[in-house]
VEXDO-87149 format. One record per residue (C-alpha): x, y negated, z; residue in three letters. Coordinates in pm, whole numbers, padded with zeros to 5 digits, always signed. Layout:
XYZALA/...
//
This chain:
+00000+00000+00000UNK/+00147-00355-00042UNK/+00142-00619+00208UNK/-00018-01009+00210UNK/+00104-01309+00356UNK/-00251-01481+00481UNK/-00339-01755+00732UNK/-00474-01643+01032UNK/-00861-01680+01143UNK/-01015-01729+01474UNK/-01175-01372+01416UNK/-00838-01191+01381UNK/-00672-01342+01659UNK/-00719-01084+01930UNK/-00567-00814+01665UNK/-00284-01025+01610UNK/-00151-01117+01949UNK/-00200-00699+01981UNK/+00052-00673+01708UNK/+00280-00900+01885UNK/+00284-00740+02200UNK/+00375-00375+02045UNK/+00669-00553+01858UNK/+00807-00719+02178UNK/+00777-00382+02363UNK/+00466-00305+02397UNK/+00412-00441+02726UNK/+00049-00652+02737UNK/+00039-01028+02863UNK/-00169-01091+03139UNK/-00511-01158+03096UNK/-00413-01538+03256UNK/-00144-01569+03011UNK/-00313-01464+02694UNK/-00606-01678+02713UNK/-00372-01960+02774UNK/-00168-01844+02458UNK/-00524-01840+02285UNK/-00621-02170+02432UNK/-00274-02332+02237UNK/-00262-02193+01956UNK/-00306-02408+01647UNK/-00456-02154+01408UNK/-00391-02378+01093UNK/-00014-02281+01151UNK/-00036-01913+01234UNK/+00006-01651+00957UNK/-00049-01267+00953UNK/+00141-00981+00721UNK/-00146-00722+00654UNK/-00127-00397+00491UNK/-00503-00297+00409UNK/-00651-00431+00736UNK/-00378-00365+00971UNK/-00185-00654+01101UNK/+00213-00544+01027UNK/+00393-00911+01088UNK/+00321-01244+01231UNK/+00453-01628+01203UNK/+00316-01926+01377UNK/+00423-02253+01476UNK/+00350-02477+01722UNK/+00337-02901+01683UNK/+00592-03072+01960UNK/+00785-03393+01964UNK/+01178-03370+02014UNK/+01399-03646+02162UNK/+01646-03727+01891UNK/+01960-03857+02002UNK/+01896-04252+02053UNK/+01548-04182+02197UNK/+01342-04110+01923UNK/+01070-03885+01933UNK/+01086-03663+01624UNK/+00787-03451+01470UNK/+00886-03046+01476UNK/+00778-02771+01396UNK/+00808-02500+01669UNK/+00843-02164+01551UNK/+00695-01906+01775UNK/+00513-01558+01719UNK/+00724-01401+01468UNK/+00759-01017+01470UNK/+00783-00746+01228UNK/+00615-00440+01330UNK/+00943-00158+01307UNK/+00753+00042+01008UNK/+00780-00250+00762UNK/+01178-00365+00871UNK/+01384-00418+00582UNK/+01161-00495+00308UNK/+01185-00855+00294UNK/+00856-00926+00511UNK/+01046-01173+00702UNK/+01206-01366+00508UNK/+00897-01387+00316UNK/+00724-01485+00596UNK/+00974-01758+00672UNK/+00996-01875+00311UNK/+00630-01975+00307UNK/+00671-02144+00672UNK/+00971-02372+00571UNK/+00812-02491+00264UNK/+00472-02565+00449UNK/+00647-02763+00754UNK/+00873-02950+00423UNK/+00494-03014+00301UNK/+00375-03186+00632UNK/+00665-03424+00678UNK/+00821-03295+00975UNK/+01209-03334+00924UNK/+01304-03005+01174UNK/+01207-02672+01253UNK/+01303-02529+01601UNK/+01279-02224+01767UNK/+01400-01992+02047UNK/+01562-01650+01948UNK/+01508-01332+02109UNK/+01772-01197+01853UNK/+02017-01489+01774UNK/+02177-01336+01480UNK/+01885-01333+01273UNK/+01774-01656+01212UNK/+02109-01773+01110UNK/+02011-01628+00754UNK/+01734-01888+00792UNK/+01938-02176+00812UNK/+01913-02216+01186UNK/+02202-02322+01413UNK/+02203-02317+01776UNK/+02184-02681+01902UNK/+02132-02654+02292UNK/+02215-02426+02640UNK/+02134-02381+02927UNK/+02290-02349+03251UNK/+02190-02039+03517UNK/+02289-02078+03866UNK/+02274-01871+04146UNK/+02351-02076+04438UNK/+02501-01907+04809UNK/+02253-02137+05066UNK/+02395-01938+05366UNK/+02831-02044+05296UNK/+02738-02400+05054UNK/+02613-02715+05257UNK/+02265-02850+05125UNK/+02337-03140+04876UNK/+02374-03469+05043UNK/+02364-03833+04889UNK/+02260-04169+05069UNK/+01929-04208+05118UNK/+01801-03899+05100UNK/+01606-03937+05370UNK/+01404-04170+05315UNK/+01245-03939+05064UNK/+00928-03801+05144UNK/+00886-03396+05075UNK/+00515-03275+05027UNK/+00365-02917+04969UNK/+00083-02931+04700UNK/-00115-02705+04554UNK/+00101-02647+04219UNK/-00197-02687+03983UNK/-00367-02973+04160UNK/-00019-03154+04136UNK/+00017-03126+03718UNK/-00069-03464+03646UNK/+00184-03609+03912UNK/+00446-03390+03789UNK/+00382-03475+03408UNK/+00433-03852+03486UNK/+00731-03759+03658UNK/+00812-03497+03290UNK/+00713-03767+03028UNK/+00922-04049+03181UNK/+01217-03790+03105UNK/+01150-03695+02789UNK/+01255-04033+02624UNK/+01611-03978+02803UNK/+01739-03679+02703UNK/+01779-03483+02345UNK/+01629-03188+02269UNK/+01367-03234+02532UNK/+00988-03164+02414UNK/+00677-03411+02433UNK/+00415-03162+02524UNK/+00094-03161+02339UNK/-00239-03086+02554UNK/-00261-02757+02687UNK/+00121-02750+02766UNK/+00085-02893+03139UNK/-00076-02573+03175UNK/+00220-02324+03150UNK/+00414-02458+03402UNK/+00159-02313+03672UNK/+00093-01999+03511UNK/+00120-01720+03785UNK/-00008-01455+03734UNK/+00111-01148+04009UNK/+00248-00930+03747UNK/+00535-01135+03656UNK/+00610-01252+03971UNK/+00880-00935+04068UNK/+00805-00922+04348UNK/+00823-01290+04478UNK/+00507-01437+04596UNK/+00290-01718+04457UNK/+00377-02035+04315UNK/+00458-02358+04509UNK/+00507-02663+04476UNK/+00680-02940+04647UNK/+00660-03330+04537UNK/+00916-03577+04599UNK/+00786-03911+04695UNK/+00966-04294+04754UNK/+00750-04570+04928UNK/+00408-04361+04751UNK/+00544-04291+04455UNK/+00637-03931+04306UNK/+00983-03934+04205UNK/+01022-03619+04150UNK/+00922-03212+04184UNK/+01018-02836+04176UNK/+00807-02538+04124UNK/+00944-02217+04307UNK/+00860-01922+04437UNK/+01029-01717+04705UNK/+01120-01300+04700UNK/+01144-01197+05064UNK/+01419-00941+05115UNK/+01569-00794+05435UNK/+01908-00643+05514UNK/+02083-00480+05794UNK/+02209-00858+05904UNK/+01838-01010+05856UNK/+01665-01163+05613UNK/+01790-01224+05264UNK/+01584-01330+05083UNK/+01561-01587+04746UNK/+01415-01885+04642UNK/+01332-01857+04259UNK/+01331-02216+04105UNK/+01080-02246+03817UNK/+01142-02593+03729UNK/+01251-02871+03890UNK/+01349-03249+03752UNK/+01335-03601+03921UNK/+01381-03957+03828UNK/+01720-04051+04021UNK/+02001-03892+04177UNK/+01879-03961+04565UNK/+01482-03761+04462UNK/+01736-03461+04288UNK/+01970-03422+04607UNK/+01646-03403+04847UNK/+01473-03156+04661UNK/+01764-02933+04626UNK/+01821-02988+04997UNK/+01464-02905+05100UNK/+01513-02565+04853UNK/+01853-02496+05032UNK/+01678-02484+05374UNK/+01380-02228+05278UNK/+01357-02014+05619UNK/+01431-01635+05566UNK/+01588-01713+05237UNK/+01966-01642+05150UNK/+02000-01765+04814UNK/+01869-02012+04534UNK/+01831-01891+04160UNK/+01741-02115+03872UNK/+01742-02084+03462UNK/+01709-02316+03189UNK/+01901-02592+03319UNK/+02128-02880+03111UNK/+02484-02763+03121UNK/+02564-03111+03245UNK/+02289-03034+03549UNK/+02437-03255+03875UNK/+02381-02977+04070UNK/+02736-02835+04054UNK/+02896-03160+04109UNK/+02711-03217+04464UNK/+02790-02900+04655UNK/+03155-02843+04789UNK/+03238-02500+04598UNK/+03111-02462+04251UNK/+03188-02084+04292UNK/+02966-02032+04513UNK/+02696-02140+04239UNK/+02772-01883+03975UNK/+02705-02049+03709UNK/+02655-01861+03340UNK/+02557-02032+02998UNK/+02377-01908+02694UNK/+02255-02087+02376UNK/+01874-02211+02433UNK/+01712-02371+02092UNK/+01814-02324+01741UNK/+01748-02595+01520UNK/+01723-02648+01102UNK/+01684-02927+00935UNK/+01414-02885+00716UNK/+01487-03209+00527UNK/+01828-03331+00580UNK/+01803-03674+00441UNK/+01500-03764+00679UNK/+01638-03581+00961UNK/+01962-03804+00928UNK/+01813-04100+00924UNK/+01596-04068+01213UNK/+01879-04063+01482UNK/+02131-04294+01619UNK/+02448-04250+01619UNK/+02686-04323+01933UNK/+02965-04513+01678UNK/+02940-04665+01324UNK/+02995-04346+01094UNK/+02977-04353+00705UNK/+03046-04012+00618UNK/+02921-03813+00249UNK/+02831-03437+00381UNK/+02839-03139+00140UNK/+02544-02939+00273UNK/+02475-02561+00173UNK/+02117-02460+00176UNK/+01975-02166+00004UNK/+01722-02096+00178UNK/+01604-02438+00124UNK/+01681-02578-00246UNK/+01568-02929-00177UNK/+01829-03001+00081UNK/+02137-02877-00129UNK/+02392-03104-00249UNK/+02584-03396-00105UNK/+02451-03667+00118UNK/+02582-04001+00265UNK/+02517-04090+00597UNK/+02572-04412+00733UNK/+02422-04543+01047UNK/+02556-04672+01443UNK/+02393-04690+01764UNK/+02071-04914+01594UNK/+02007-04674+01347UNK/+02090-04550+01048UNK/+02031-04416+00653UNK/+02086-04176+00494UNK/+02052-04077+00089UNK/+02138-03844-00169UNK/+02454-03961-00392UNK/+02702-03827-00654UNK/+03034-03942-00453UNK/+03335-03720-00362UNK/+03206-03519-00006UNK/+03433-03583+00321UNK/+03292-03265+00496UNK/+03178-02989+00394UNK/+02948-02735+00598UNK/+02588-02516+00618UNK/+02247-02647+00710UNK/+02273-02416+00990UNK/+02605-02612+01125UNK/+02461-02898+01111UNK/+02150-02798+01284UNK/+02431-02753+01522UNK/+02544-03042+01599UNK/+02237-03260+01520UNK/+02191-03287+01884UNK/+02521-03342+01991UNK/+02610-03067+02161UNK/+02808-02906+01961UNK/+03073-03080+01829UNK/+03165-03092+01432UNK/+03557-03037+01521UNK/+03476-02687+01725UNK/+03285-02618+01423UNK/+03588-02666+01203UNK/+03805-02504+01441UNK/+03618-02177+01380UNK/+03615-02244+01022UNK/+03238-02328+00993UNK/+03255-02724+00857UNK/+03566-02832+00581UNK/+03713-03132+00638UNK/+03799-03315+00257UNK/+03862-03659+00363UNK/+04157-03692+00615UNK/+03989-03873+00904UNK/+03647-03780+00843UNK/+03600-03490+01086UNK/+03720-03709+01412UNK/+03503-03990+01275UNK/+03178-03780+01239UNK/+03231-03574+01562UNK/+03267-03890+01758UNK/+02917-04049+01602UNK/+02717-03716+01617UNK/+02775-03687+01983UNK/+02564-03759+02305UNK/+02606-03866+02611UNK/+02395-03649+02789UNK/+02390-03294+02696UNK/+02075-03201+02495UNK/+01861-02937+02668UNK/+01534-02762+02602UNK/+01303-02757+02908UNK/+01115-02468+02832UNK/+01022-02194+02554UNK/+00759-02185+02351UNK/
//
């Protein structure tokens, strides 16, 4: 039987989030969690792979805004739901399937595609480059001191109910966004995940809290945690599991990380998905005693270079003409010059000799700023033609702040 791409209908959408769970393991959502998957999804931007009327693949997308570096807030394309069922591997279903999605996001204007990879290495054949990571820490509460910074306390600490407490904690979310690159503005419905807890993916820990941090009335800041009680032969052990956490200054930071330090019958304090330039690290007095471990967090691809350019700033004047290889996506192909500064800058297709030389993908790379152009280089991924041009660019491309993806999607 052959297969066909098709958009997905309301009607077929219990079938294919069925097909997604057997290709991730076969291991059903919550009931809590799927209807909240079903409550987000945009159906216009979800496709199915059927053979006869069995669902064998799935694509989707979802519709964010990403800080750019220089503060913009870019339309993206998420990428989400994509699976091949193991029966129809290796026929070209995927790349089919992501074919049809790059040329549709092209179609609607938005300038980058993004996603999270359970399997890094394939959607480098896609054109994607990973862009951001994240830091994991677990942190030894019983041998570190609780971080410590004037005025801490005159911060007021408050338990909440986690799910009464959205709205306070998405003023305290949005104010951030603007700040950082890489960091998502949440469409409605996205609050929402945040205080998903349902008890089968809690291992063990028990339910959600939430505490606020709060300055003359004001919430400054807030972490989401949970904590798994465990006992040994020397007492209790147990470990507070950090869910998210930001804040608005340095003083609302240090007291929430204090209050989490001092947890009663708790040992230790775990936490994921961090920026790998998190402060954390820098206010305790052994950053051993944190072990810290990074991975790569969001792959990016520009889906149209020239746009995607031009919508950032760039941290020094830079006028730079980049050779970019695209296959995947024809349109993008060909050599491009780039100038801009911190105000803003252009960029436009022209016939003059390149200065660098690299892939969409390694660009998607260092769009952000977090990866710099001269590691690229260094592991042979970017050419350098113009003498000069490679210190130039890597200088411009680069951020301040590390860019960081606050959650998956």
């Amino acid at each position: 039987m052959t297969t066909e791409l098709q958009p997905l209908r309301w009607t077929e959408w219990d079938a294919w989030f069925d097909t997604l769970d057997v290709a991730f393991g076969g291991v059903a959502d919550s009931s809590e969690r799927r209807a909240w998957w079903r409550e987000i999804t945009e159906i216009d931007r979800m496709m199915a792979v059927r053979e006869g009327a069995a669902t064998v693949a799935t694509g989707g997308a979802f519709s964010f805004g990403l800080t750019v570096p220089g503060g913009a807030e870019l339309p993206v394309a998420g990428v989400t739901a994509v699976c091949v069922l193991p029966t129809h591997r290796r026929r070209g279903v995927l790349r089919s399937m992501m074919r049809h999605q790059l040329t549709d996001v092209h179609e609607r204007g938005e300038a980058l595609a993004v996603l999270t990879a359970s399997e890094p290495a394939i959607y480098g054949r896609f054109g994607y480059g990973a862009a951001t990571r994240e830091l994991r820490m677990t942190v030894d509460t019983v041998r570190l001191a609780a971080p410590e910074l004037p005025g801490v306390d005159g911060v007021r600490l408050r338990l909440v109910d986690p799910v009464a407490a959205v709205p306070d904690c998405e003023r305290v979310y949005a104010q951030l966004v603007p700040e950082r690159p890489g960091m998502l503005a949440r469409r409605p419905g996205w609050e929402r995940q945040g205080v998903l807890d349902p008890e089968s993916e809690r291992d063990g820990a028990g339910m959600l809290q939430c505490v606020l941090a709060e300055v003359d009335g004001e919430v400054r800041g807030y972490a989401r945690y949970a904590v798994k009680p465990e006992w040994g032969g020397a007492g209790p052990n147990g470990q507070v599991r950090v869910r998210q956490i930001d804040a608005l200054d340095p003083v609302a930071y240090a007291a929430l990380w204090r209050y989490l330090f001092g947890i009663d019958l708790t040992a230790s304090v775990a936490v994921r998905g961090r920026p790998v330039d998190d402060p954390l690290p820098l206010l305790v007095a052994d950053q051993r005693r944190c072990r810290l471990g990074v991975r790569e967090a969001l792959f990016l691809r520009p889906v149209d270079v020239g746009a995607a350019l031009a919508a950032r700033t760039y941290r020094t004047p830079v006028e730079v003409v980049l050779e970019v290889a695209d296959d995947f996506c024809p349109w993008n192909a060909g050599r491009w010059r780039l100038a801009g500064d911190e105000k803003g800058a252009v960029c436009e297709r022209t016939a003059d000799p390149a200065d660098l030389a690299l892939s969409v993908g390694e660009l998607g790379s260092a769009y952000l700023g977090g990866v710099s152009l001269t590691a690229l280089a260094r592991a042979g991924l970017v050419r350098e033609l113009r003498p000069g041009a490679l210190a130039a660019a890597t200088l411009a491309f680069g951020s301040d702040v590390a860019p960081w993806l606050p959650h998956g999607f």
